[in-house]
TORBAKE-191892 format. One line per field, with one value per residue (C-alpha): x negated, y, z negated. Coordinates in steps of 0.5 Angstrom, whole numbers, plus 500, padded with zeros to 3 digits. Each point is the difference from the previous one (the first is absolute). Example, Ala and Ser with C-alpha at 12.3 -4.5 7.8 and 13.67 -1.06 7.14 Angstrom:
<atoms>
c1 = c(475 | 498)
c2 = c(491 | 507)
c3 = c(484 | 502)
</atoms>
This chain:
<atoms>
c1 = c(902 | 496 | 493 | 502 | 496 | 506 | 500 | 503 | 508 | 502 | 503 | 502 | 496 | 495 | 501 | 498 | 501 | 505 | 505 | 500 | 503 | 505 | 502 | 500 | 503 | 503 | 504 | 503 | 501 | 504 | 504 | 502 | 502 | 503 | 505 | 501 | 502 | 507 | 503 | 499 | 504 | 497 | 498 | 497 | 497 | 498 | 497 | 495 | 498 | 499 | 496 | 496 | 497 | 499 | 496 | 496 | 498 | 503 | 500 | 503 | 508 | 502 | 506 | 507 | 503 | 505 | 495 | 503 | 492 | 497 | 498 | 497 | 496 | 498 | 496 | 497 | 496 | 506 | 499 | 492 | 501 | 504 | 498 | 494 | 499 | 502 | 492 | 498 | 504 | 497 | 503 | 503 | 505 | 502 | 501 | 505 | 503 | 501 | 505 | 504 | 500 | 503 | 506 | 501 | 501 | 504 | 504 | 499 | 501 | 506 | 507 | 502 | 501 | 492 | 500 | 495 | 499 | 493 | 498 | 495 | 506 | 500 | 492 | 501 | 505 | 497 | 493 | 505 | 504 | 495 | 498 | 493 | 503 | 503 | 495 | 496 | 506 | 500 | 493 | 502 | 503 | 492 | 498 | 505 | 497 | 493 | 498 | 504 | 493 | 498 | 506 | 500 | 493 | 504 | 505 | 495 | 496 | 507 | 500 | 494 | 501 | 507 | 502 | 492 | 501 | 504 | 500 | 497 | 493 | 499 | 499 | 495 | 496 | 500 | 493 | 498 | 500 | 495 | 495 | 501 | 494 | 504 | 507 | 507 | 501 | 495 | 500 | 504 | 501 | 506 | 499 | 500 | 506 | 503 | 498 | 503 | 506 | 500 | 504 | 504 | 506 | 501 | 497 | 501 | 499 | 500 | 499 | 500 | 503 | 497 | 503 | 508 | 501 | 495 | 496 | 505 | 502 | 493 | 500 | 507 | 498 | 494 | 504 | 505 | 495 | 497 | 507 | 501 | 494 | 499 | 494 | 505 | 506 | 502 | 498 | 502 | 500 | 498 | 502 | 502 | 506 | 500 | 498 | 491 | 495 | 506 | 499 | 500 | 505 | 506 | 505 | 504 | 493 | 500 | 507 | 499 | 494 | 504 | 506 | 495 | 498 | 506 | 503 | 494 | 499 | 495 | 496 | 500 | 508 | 497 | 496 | 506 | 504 | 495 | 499 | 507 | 501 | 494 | 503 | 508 | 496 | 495 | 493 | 500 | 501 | 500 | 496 | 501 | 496 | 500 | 491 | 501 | 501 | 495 | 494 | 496 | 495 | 502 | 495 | 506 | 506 | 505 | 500 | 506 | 497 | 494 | 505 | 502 | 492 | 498 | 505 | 498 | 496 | 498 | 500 | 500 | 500 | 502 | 497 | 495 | 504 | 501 | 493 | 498 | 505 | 496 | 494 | 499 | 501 | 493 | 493 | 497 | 494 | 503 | 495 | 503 | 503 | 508 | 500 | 497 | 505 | 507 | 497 | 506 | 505 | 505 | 498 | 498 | 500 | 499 | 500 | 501 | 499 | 498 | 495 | 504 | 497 | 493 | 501 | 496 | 497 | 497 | 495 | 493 | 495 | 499 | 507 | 500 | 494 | 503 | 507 | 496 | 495 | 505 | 505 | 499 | 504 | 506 | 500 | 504 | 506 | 501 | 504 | 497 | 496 | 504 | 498 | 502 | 497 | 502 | 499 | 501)
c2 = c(547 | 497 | 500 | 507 | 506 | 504 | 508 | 507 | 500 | 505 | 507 | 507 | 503 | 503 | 506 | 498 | 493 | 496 | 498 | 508 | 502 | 495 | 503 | 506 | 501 | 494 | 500 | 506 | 500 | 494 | 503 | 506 | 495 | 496 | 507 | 501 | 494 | 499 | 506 | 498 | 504 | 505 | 494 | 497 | 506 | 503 | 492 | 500 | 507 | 497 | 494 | 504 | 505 | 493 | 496 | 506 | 504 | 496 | 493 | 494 | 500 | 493 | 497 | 503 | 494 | 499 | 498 | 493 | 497 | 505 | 494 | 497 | 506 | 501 | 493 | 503 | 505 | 506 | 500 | 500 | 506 | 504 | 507 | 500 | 504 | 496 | 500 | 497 | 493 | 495 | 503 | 493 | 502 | 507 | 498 | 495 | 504 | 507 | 495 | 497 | 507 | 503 | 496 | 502 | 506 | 499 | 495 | 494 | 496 | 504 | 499 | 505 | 502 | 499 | 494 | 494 | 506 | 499 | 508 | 496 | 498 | 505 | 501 | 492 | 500 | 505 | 496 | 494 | 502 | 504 | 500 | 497 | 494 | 499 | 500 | 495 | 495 | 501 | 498 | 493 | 498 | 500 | 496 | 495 | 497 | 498 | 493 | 500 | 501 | 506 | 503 | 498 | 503 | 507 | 499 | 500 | 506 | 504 | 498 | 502 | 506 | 502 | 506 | 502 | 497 | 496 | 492 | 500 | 505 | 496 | 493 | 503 | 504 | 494 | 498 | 508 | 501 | 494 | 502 | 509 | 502 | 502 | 496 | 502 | 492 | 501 | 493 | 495 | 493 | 499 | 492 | 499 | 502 | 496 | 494 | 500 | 502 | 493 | 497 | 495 | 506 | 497 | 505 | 506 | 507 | 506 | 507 | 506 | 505 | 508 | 505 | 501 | 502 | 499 | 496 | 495 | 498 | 497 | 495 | 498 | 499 | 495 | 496 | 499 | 497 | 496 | 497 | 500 | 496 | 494 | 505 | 500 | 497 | 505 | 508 | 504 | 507 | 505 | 506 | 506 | 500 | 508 | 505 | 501 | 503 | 504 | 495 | 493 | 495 | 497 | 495 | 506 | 503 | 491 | 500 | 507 | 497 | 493 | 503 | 505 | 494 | 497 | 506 | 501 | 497 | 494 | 496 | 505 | 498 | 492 | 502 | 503 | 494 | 496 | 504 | 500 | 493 | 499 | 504 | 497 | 492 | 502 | 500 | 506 | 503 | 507 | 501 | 507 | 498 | 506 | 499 | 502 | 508 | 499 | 504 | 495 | 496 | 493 | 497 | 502 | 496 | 495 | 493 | 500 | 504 | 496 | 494 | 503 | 501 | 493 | 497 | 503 | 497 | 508 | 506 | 506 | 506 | 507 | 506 | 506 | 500 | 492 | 499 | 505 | 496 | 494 | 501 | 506 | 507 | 501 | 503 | 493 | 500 | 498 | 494 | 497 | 494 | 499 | 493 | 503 | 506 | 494 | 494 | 501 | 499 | 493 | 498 | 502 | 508 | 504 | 508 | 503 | 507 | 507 | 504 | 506 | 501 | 499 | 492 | 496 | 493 | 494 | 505 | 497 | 506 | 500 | 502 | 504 | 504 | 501 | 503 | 505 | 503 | 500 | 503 | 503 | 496 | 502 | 494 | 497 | 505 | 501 | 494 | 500 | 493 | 493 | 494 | 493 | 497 | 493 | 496 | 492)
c3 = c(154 | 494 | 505 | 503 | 497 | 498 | 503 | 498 | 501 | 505 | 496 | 504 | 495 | 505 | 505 | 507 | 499 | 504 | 494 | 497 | 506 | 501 | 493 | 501 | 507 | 502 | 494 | 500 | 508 | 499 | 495 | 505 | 505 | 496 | 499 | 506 | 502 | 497 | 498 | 492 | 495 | 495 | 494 | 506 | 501 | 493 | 500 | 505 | 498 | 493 | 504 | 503 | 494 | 496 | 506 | 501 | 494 | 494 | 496 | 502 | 496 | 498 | 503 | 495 | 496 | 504 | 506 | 503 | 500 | 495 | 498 | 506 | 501 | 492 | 501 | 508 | 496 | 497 | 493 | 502 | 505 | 497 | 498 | 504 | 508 | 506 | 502 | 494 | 500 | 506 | 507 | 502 | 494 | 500 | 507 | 499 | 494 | 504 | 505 | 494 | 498 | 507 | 500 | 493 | 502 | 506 | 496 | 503 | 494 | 498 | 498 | 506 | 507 | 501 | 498 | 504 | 506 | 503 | 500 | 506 | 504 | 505 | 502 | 499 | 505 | 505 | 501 | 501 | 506 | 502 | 509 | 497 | 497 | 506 | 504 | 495 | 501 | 508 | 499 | 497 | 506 | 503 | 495 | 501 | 506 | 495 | 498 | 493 | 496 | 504 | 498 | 492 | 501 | 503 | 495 | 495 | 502 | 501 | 492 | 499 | 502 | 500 | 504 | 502 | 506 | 505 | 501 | 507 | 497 | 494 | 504 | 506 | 494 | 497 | 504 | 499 | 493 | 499 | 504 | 498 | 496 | 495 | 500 | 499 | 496 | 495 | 497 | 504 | 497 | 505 | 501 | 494 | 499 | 507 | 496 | 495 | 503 | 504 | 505 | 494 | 500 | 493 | 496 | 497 | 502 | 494 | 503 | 495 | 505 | 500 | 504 | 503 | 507 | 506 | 495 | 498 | 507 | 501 | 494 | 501 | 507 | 498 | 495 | 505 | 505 | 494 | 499 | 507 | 503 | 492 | 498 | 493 | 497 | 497 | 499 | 492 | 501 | 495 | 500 | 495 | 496 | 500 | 505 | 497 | 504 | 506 | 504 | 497 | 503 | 495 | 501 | 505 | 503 | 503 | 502 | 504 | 504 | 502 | 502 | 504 | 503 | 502 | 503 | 504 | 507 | 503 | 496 | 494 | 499 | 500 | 494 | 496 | 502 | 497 | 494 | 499 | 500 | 496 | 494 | 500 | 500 | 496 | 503 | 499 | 493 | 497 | 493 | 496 | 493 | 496 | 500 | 506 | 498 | 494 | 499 | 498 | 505 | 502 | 496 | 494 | 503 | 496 | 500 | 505 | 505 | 499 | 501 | 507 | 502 | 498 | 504 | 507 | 505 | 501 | 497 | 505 | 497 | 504 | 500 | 495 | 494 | 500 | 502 | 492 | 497 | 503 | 498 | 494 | 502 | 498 | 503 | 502 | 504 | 507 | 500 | 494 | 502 | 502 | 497 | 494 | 499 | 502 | 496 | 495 | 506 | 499 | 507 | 507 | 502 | 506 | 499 | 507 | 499 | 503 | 496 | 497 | 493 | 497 | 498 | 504 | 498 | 504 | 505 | 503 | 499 | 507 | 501 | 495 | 501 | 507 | 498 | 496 | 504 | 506 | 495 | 493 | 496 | 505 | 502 | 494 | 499 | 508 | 502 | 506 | 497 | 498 | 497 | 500 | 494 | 498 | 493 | 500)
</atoms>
């Protein structure tokens, strides 16, 4: 990013503002469902409490000396951190900080009973099974009679856009989108994308997974058809290696979509299968790299990581909190060029993301200037616009 112009890092230091409310409602929301999720004994209780006068009204208190990674998070920031109001640090680590927190408190890292329970499971679960899901599943069976590049086209929309929409609507948008004077897709280099996914199947595919559940679904849906029809040889997913950001998926958030999948009916059953197979073979392997639940943006990674991107044929990163680690959780102008902001990445990467924060990059100021009369700055926290942006 040596040519890039560099832009103030976001903070939640300011009433009104999109991060300030993430701090000062969401968290404090999120930790009293987290209570009401399980039924916590009192130490988990007087914990949460604990939590919730820190994260809203106090400073950050550094990991005990006992802490399994209080060295990990010393060299993320802690020690620089510590003592000051969760506002005043960058909103991308006090974010990551409260998640590493919440399972202290709810003693996921134990010893004890309560240790390696996701506090999230159940609200996980429930989107999971619920009669929504199922209709999204059935509609795989429409798709299933579509040339094989319409339906990776779909299935890449489906991805994309996770639980906003079903498969069907997303292909017949398609056209719809391009012409609206202010479109959902606000950058679109999804051609790009295809020709780097090739026809050889011997190249590899890295996906940085975001969300569990009904978002899930759909990226292991569009691996498996990538695997299926030679688009790749083998696909790596990155996932958590704990329960972050309530919906995040990890290693049992995968296995969960599969056997949903599997024990499904139609064509749906058929992807699961696949997937299945995938993972015992080996096309298909899981990654939980402990960088993934870092505070820090990608820019940041260990050579192993970095070792792991190079190799790819593509890198496809998910979602709002992977695309801010991608590019920087700053305030870039959003005609700053996406190549420039991803120029340190190892190799090829694709973000496919829905706009659900203040960080965008890689917009014409037409498009730009588009969203804004017609929205304010609305447009950029909604999730109701999505881009498919790709960096070669």
């Amino acid at each position: 990013m040596s040519d890039t112009p560099t832009a103030p890092v976001i903070l939640g230091d300011r009433p009104g503002t999109f991060p300030h409310g993430v701090l000062a409602e969401r968290h404090p929301a999120i930790i009293r469902q987290v209570r009401e999720a399980f039924p916590y004994g009192p130490a988990q209780h007087r914990a949460l409490d604990a939590l919730l006068a820190e994260c809203t009204g106090g400073a950050v208190e550094p990991l005990p000396a006992g802490a399994h990674d209080r060295e990990r998070w010393a060299a993320w920031g802690m020690n620089s951190y510590a003592g000051r109001s969760w506002y005043d640090v960058p909103w991308l680590w006090s974010e990551s900080w409260f998640y590493r927190r919440l399972l202290d408190a709810v003693g996921y890292f134990g010893p004890g009973p309560w240790q390696g329970i996701d506090p999230f499971r159940p609200s996980k679960l429930a989107e999971l099974d619920s009669p929504a899901t199922d209709e999204e599943l059935a509609a795989l069976d429409d798709l299933a009679g579509r040339p094989a590049d319409e339906r990776a086209r779909a299935l890449l929309h489906g991805s994309l856009w996770g639980n906003r929409a079903d498969l069907g609507f997303r292909l017949s948008a398609e056209g719809a989108e391009r012409t609206a004077a202010v479109p959902a897709l606000v950058a679109d280099d999804s051609e790009r994308l295809w020709t780097l996914l090739g026809a050889s199947g011997t190249g590899t595919l890295c996906l940085v997974a975001d969300n569990a559940g009904r978002e899930l679904v759909p990226d292991l849906l569009l691996v498996a058809h990538l695997l299926a029809h030679g688009r790749i040889g083998r696909a790596v997913l990155h996932v958590k290696p704990y329960p972050y950001y309530v919906s995040d998926a990890t290693t049992a958030d995968v296995v969960d979509a599969v056997r949903r999948l599997t024990g499904a009916q139609g064509a749906a059953a058929g992807y699961g299968r696949g997937l299945w197979d995938a993972l015992s073979d080996g096309r298909l392997t899981l990654r939980a790299h402990p960088f993934s639940c870092a505070p820090l943006p990608y820019a940041e990674m260990p050579d192993d990581l970095r070792a792991d991107f190079a190799a790819a044929t593509l890198t496809v990163v998910k979602g709002d909190l992977n695309y801010r680690r991608l590019v920087g959780d700053r305030y870039w102008p959003p005609t700053t060029p996406f190549a420039g902001v991803t120029d340190y990445f190892p190799g090829p990467v694709a973000a496919l993301r829905t706009l659900k924060s203040d960080v965008v990059t890689g917009l014409t100021a037409a498009t730009e200037a588009a969203l804004d009369a017609a929205e304010g700055r609305r447009w950029r926290t909604a999730g109701t616009h999505a881009l498919i942006q790709v960096r070669t």
